[in-house]
NUDO-557766 format. One record per residue (C-alpha): x, y negated, z; residue in three letters. Coordinates in steps of 0.02 Angstrom, whole numbers, plus 50000, padded with zeros to 5 digits. Layout:
! NUDO-557766
XYZAla;...
This chain:
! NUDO-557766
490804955648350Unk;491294944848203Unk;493334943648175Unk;494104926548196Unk;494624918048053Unk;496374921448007Unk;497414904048038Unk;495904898748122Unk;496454890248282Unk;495454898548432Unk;494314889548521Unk;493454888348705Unk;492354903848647Unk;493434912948549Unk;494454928048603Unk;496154920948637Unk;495424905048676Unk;496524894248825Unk;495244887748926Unk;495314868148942Unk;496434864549068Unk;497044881549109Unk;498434876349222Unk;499724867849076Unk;499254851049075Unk;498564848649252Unk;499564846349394Unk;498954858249545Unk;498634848549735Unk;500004843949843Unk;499184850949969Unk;499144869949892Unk;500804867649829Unk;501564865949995Unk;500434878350089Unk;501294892549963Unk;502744886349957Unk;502654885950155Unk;501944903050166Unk;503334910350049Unk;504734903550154Unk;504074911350289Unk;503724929150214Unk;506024924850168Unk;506174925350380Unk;506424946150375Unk;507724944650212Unk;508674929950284Unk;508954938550464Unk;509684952850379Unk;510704942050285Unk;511134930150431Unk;511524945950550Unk;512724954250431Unk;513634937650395Unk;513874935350603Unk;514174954150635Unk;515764949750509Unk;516334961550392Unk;517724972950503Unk;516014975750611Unk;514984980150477Unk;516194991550385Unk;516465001250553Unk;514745002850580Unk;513945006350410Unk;515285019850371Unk;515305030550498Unk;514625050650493Unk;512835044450572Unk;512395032750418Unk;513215046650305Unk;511715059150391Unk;510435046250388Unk;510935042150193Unk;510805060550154Unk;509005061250224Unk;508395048350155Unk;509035052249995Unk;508605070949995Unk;506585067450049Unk;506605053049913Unk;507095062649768Unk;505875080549818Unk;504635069649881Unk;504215058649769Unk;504485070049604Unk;503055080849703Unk;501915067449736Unk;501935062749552Unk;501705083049495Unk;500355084049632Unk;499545067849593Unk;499455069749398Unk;498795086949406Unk;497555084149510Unk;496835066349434Unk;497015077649241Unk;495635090949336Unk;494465080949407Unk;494275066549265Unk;494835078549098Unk;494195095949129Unk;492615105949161Unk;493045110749344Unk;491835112549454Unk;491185101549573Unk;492325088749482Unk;491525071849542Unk;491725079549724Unk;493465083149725Unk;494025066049651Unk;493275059249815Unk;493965074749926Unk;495655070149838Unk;495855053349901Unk;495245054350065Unk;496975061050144Unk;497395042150121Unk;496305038650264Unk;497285050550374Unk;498925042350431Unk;500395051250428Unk;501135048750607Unk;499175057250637Unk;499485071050496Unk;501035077050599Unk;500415077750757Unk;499005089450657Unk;500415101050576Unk;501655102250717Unk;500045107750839Unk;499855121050680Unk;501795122950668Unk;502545117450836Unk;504285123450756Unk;504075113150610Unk;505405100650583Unk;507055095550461Unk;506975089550294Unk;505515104050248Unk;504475099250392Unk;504765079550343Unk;504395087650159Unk;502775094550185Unk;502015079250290Unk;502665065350146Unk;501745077050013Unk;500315079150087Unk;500135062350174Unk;500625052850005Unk;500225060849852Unk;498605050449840Unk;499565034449811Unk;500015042449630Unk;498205052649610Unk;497005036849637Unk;497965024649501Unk;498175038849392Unk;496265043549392Unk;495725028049365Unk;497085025149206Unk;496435045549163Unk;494725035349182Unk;494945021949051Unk;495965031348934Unk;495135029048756Unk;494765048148687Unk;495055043348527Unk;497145044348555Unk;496765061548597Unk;495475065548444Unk;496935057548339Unk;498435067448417Unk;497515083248379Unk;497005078648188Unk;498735077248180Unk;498965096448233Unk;499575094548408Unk;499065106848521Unk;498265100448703Unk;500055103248772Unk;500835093648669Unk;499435080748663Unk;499455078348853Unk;501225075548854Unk;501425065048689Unk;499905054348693Unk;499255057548880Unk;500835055548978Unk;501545039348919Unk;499665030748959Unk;500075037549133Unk;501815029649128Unk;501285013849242Unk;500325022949387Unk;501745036449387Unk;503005022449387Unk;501945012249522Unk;501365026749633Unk;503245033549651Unk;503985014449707Unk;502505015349852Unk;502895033549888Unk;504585026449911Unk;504165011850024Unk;503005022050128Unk;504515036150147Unk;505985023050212Unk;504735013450314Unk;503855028050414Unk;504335031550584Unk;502875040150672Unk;502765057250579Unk;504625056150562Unk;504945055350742Unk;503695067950791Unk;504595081150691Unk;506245075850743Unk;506855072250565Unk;508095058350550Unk;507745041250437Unk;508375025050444Unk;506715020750536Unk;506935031750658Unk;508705028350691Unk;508515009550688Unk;507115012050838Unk;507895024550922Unk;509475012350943Unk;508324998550989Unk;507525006751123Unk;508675014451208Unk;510295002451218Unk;509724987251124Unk;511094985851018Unk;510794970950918Unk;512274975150786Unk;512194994250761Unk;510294990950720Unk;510484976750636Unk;511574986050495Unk;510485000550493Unk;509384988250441Unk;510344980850311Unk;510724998850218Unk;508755001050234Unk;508334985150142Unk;509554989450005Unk;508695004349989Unk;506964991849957Unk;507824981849859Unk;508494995849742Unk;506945005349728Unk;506154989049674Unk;507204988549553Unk;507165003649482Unk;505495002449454Unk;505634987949365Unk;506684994649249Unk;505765008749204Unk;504034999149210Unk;504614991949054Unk;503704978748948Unk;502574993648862Unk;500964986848827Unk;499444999948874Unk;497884989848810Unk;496574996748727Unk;496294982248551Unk;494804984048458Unk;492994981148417Unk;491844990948524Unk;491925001248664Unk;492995017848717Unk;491975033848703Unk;491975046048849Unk;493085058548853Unk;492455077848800Unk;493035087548944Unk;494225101948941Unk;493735120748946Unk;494635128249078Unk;494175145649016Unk;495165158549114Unk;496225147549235Unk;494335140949301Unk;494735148649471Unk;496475147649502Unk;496205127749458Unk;494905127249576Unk;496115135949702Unk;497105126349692Unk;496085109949720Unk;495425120449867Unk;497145125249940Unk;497795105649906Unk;496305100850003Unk;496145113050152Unk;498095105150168Unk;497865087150182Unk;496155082850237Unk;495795101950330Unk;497205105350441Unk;497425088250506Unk;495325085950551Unk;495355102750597Unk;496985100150715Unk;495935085650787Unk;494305093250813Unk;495265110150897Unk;496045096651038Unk;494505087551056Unk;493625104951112Unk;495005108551197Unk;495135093351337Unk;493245092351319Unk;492425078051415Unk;493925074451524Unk;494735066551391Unk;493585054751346Unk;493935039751478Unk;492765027351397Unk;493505010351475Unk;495205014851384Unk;494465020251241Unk;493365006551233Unk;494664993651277Unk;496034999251140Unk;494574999551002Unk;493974982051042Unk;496014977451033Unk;496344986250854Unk;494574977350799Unk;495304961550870Unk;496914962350775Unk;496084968850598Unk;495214955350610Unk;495984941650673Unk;497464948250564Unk;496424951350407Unk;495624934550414Unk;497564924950442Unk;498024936450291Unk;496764931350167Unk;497054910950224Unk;498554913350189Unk;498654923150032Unk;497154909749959Unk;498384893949897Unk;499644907949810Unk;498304916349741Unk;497414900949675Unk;499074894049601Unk;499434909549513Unk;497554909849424Unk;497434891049376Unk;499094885149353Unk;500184897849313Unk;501994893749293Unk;503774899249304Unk;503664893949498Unk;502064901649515Unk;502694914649472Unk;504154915949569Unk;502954911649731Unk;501844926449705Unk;503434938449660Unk;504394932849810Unk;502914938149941Unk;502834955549840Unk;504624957349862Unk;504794953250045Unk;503324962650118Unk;504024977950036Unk;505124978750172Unk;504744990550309Unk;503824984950471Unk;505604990150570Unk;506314978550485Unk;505104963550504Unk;505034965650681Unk;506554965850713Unk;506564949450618Unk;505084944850741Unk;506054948650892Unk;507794941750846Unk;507034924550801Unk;505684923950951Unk;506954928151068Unk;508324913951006Unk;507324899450925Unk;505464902150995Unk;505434911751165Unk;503734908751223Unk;502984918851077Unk;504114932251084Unk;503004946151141Unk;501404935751102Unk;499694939551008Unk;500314924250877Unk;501834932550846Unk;501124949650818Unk;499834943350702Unk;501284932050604Unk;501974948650561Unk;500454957650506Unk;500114944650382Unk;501834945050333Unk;501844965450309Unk;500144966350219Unk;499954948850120Unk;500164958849970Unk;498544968849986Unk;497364952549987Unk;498474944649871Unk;498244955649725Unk;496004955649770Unk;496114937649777Unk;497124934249614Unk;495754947449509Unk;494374940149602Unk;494994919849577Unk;495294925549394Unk;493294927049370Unk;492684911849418Unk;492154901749287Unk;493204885849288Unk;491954876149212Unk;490844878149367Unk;492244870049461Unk;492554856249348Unk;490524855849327Unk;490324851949531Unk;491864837349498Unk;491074827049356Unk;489354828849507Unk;490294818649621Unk;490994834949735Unk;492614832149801Unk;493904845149777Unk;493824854549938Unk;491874852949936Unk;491964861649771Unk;493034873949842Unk;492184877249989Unk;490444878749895Unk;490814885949720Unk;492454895649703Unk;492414904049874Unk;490714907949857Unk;491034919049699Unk;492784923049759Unk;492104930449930Unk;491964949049882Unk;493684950449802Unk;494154941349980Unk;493294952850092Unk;493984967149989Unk;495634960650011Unk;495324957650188Unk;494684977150209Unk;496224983550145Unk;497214973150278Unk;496444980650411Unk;496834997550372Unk;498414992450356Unk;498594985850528Unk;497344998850598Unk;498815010750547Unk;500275000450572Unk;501445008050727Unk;503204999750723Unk;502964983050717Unk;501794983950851Unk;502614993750965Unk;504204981650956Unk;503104963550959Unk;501324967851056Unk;501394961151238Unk;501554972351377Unk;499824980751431Unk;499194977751238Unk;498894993251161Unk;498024999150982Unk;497545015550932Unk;498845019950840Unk;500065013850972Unk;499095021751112Unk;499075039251011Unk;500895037850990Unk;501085033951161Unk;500075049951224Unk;500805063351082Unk;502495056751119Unk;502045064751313Unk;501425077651226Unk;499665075651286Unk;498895082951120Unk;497435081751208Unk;497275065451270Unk;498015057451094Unk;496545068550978Unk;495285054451025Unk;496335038550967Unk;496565049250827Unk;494845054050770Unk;494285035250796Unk;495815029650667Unk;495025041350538Unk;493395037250559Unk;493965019250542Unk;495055024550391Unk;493795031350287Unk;492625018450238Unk;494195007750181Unk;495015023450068Unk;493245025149986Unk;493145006149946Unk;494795008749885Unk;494215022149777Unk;492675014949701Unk;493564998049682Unk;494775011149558Unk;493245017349464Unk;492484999449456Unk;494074996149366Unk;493825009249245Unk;491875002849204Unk;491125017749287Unk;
């Protein structure tokens, strides 16, 4: 490749080039404009309740109930788990991505897949598989052991694929330099691995104050589990509601933090040419124990839990297997993926668009605002749901429409960042191409941009149903009566401690898990060019 001219001004095909028209100079539709801005006000609805709630609970209420020895206990939990849990994750998570992608262990390209499939296994279903294993198992180890195991993959798949596209040549240059592989990996390595450490902690911290499910199970107190536990049983609007409240802080803090120490680093690679693979690492005499412990980390997260579920299975044998339920609450969850996964990516299209191809200060803003507000956990939205159904729009409280309105909310995110990578690699010219040929707008849309967009959509739209596959909270509080998915129906069965009865639900929920975990995991090595 031939340098640019220094003082040259960049051009069309130039590196650096703007694109003509890149969003500057243009003004984007009316139309788009207000469906985001629409869509964003609407993703505000879980913020402002909590906001509107504490104002009316009025602050002699609030103080009484926020400071009081049960929020000291809950704050104390939720602390505690946060600060083992996620330090674990990230020791977990980096030393297994640095064995499969920089060393010679064996079997290496297996394990990075047997690695990341414990993200397929939920983690209300991971403690119904320990405390069948453990049926004493509970407290802040029990609540430990489950967040570990359940979790670590959000900091192992990011940090693989950054392990991935790492150029060998810092590492050739840190050891001209006379540093030893120690010191190399935490000099030169580490700091690469700065973003999905930073990243994979503030969603091991999401996950933590939003699960209930494998909370409950265990008996472990949370926010989550306090907040529904309040609900349930007396309905009390203002005790929950400032549970709540302390809970969002929580979001808002971690977000944050993360911020912060996300920094404005810059990890790109600048150069002619391309990286060189890495040269593997001898593992010379800790070859076994390494491979133990991959073994060990995997017999934990991915064995005990299918093996909990295939051991209950036997166990009821045929019996348990009633086939018009079964079949019923499968066609249910497939009909609110879907339908949810489809609203979702609708949605997410006119923010995503705007961010790509006129980006903006308020563009900006639009696409932050729906990142901050679905970080907030599904307790919370319902809630929201609920409070608002109930006092401005009755007849959908308790309505398909108004479960699906939260879904989208919760998981807008997940098609939002395919759609913004896949709208990012359409060729604008082709767009403005189809114009000058007499194509409307939305014709060009419909027939150029969406065409090429479509797999980054239906990726995006993938990753929403798993998340509502999974989701429990949220649909317990907002699905009509008689409306059951699986996860709600296998939390409505273990709760009654029918083991038996719940191991189906749960078998299906992997099974539906684990095509979306591998796409998730091959989109990460797509990432890294392999």
């Amino acid at each position: 490749m031939t340098p640019a001219t220094v003082g040259s001004r960049p051009g069309r095909g130039q590196p650096g080039g703007r694109p003509r028209n890149a969003g500057a100079g243009s003004r984007p539709p009316a139309g788009v404009v207000a469906a985001a801005v629409l869509v964003t006000l609407a993703t505000l609805i879980p913020l402002g309740f909590v906001i509107v709630m504490t104002v009316l609970t009025g602050w002699d209420t609030a103080v009484r109930l926020i400071f009081r020895p049960r929020v000291g206990e809950l704050l104390f939990n939720t602390v505690a788990l946060i600060l083992l849990t996620v330090p674990l994750c990230i020791l977990i998570g980096i030393g297994a991505a640095w064995l499969v992608e920089r060393t010679r262990l064996p079997g290496a390209r297996f394990w990075s897949v047997v690695l990341a499939a414990p993200l397929a296994v939920p983690a209300f279903v991971n403690s119904y598989a320990w405390v069948g294993t453990i049926p004493s198992l509970g407290g802040i180890g029990g609540g430990l052991l489950i967040s570990v195991l359940s979790y670590y993959p959000l900091v192992y798949i990011p940090a693989a694929a950054a392990l991935r596209r790492m150029d060998p040549a810092l590492d050739q240059a840190a050891a001209s330099l006379g540093l030893g592989r120690w010191r190399s990996f935490l000099r030169v390595t580490m700091p690469q691995l700065w973003l999905p450490i930073t990243g994979g902690a503030l969603l091991v911290g999401l996950h933590l104050l939003a699960e209930f499910g494998a909370f409950s199970m265990i008996r472990f107190n949370t926010f989550t589990t306090a907040i529904m536990e309040q609900y349930r049983s007396t309905f009390n609007g203002a005790a929950a509601n400032m549970l709540a409240s302390v809970l969002v802080a929580f979001c808002l803090l971690m977000l944050l933090i993360e911020s912060k120490a996300r920094g404005n680093a810059r990890y790109a690679r600048i150069g002619s040419g391309v990286a060189g693979r890495p040269v593997p690492v001898p593992l010379g005499s800790y070859r076994l124990p390494a491979l133990a412990a991959v073994v060990v980390l995997a017999l934990l997260a991915l064995g005990v839990p299918l093996g909990n579920v295939l051991r209950w299975l036997l166990a009821g044998g045929a019996d348990i297997w009633n086939w018009p339920v079964v079949g019923h609450t499968l066609l249910q969850t497939l009909f609110f993926g879907l339908a949810g996964a489809l609203v979702t990516v609708v949605l997410a299209f006119p923010i995503a668009w705007l961010a790509v191809r006129h980006r903006s200060w308020f563009t900006r803003l639009l696409e932050g605002t729906n990142y901050i507000t679905s970080s907030l956990p599904g307790i919370v939205v319902a809630l929201a749901f609920v409070t608002v159904a109930i006092n401005f729009v009755r007849p959908l409280y308790q309505s398909v429409p108004l479960v699906i309105a939260a879904y989208a909310l919760l998981f807008l995110p997940r098609a939002l960042v395919n759609l913004r990578a896949g709208l990012a690699q359409v060729p604008r010219e082709l767009e403005e191409a189809a114009q000058s040929l007499g194509r409307p707008p939305l014709a060009t849309f419909l027939k150029v941009t969406l065409r090429l967009a479509a797999p980054a959509a239906a990726g995006g739209a993938a990753l929403v149903f798993l998340g509502i596959a999974n989701e429990l909270t949220a649909t317990l509080l907002l699905s009509p009566t008689g409306v059951n998915t699986l996860a709600t129906r296998f939390w409505i069965l273990s709760a009654e401690l029918d083991y038996s009865g719940a191991a189906p639900y749960a078998l299906i929920l992997i099974l539906l898990s684990l095509p979306m975990t591998y796409l998730l995991y091959t989109q990460s090595r797509k990432a890294a060019g392999q």
